[in-house]
N, C-alpha and C positions, 0 to 999 in steps of 0.2 A: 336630729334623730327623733323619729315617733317611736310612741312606746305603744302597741294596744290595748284596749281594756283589758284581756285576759291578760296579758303580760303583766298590766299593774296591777292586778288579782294576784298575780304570782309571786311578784315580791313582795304584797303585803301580808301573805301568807309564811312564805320564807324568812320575812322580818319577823313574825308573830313568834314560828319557831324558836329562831335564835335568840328573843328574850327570854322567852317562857323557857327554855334549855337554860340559860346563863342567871337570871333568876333563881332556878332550881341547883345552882352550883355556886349561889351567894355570890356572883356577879351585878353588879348596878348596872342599871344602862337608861338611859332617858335620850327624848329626841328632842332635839336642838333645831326643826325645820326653821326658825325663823330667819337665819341668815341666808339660808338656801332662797328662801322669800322674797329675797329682794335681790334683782336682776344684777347688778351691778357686783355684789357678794359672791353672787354665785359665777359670775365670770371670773371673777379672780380666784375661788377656791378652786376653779376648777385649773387654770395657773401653775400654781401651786402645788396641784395633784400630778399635775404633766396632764390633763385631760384634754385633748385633741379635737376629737369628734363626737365628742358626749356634755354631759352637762351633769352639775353637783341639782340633782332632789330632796337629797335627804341627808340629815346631818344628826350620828348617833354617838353621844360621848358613853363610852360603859369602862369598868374598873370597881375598884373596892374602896369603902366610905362610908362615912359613916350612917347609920340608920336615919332617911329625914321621916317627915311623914307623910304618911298617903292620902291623894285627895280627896275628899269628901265623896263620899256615893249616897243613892238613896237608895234605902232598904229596897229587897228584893219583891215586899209584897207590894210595894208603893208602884211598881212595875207593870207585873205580870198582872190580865187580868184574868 
């Protein structure tokens, strides 16, 4: 199955949503792609899933837990110029 650029625009839009929604309702959620990462993983989650004619991209654990911390950013003026 090909996916197109807009369609991958699409879900990574859609994804953005449903963090920043589930975030805002003290839902955790982080992505886990790195098993999807590797070809072999990803045939078998998809197994697993019953996935047929598709294939596992993205892999997002969310739930409630404890506070970790967030990763380092650089200030916003060190940015923009």
């Amino acid at each position: 199955m090909f996916l197109s650029v807009i369609s991958l625009l699409h879900i990574g839009q859609l994804f953005s949503a449903f963090a920043l929604q589930a975030t805002s309702l003290g839902i955790h959620n982080a992505v886990m792609n790195g098993v999807a990462d590797v070809p072999e993983m990803r045939q078998q989650m998809a197994g697993v899933l019953g996935i047929k004619n598709g294939r596992v991209d993205m892999v997002v654990r969310f739930g409630h837990g404890p506070l970790m911390p967030s990763s380092l950013r650089r200030p916003v003026a060190d940015i923009l110029v």
